[in-house]
N, C-alpha and C positions, 0 to 999 in steps of 0.2 A: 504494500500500500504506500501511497506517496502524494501529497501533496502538492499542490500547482507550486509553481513560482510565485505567481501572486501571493498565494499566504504567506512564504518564505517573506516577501519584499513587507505585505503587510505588518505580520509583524518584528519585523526590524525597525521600520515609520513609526509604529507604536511605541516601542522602545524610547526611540530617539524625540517622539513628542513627550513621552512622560516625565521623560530629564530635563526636559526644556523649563523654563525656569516660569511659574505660574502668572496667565496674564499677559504672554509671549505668546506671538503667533510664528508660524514658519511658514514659506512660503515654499511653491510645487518646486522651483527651480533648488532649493536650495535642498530640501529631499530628496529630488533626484541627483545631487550630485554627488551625495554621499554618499549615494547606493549605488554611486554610477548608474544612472537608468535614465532612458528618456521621460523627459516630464512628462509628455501626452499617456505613455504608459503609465505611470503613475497616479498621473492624475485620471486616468480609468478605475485603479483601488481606491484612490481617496474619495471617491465620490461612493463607490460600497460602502466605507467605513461613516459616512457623514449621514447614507442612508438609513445603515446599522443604529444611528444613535451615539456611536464610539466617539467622533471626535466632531470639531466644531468647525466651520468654514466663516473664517472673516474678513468679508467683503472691504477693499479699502487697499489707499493707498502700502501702509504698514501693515496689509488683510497678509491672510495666508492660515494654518488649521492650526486648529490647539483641541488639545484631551480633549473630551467631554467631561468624563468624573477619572479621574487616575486610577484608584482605590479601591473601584470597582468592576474594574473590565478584566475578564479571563480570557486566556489563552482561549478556551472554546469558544466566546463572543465570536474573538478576531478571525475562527478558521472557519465559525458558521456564513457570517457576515462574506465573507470572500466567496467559498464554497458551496454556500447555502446550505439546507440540512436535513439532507439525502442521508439515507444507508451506506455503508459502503458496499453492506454483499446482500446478494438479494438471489434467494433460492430459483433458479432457471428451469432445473432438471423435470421432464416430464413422468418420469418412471418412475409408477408408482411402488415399487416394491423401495424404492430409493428414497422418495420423498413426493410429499404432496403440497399444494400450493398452501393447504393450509396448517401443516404440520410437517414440515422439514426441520429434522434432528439438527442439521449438520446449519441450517439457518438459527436454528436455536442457539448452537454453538457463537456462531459468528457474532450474532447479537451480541450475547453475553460479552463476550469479549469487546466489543464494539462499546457498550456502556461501560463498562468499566475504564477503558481509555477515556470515554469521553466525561467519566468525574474526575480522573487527575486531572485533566484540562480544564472543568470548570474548578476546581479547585486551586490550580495554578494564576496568580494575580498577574497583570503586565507591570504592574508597579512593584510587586516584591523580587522582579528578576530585573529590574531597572536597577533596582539599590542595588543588587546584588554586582551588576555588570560595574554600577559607579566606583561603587567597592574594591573589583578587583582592579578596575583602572588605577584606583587612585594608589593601593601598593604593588600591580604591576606594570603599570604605565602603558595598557595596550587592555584591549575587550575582549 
């Protein structure tokens, strides 16, 4: 299983808006240059993320997005938000000795496991790996 790029990029922006110093906006150009990306791609997530409720767009000369709430956004917001919030596995198999559309074992399986990732994720804060990354910057001088 694997992720777009887009959520990779999203949250890294996430990241980098939470460190941002509250009250500050940042702008698309200046996001994408520190992910290396082109704005127009970017600014295709951030317009997810502003749809999500995640972060804020401000209009204006010094405009550009800031957080929404820091303190409250999980990692599952930021991968629903991009991703949207599909299954990952979704029983196919027609053979019934195998599985049935309404009782497949092996979907059962997948689920489980599928929920269970996705409460470390909601349980994981974008603000408690922000301190954490500020952290290591600050005694190892590198993220």
């Amino acid at each position: 299983m694997k992720y777009s790029k887009a959520t990779n990029y999203a949250l890294h922006t996430m990241v980098y808006l939470t460190l941002t110093p509250k009250g500050k906006s940042v702008g698309v150009e200046q996001l994408a240059k520190v992910q290396k990306l082109s704005p127009t791609y970017l600014s295709k997530i951030l317009t997810k993320l502003v749809k999500a409720g995640l972060i804020q767009s401000n209009p204006g000369v010094n405009g550009g997005y800031s957080i929404a709430k820091p303190d409250a956004i999980s990692f599952l917001d930021i991968i629903q938000a991009i991703e949207g919030q599909t299954t990952l596995f979704s029983c196919s198999l027609g053979h019934e000795e195998l599985s049935t559309q309404k009782d497949c074992l092996i979907e059962q399986v997948m689920v489980h496991a599928e929920n269970k990732m996705k409460e470390e994720l909601r349980h994981t804060s974008i603000h408690d790996i922000a301190k954490q990354m500020q952290l290591k910057k600050e005694n190892d001088g590198e993220c």
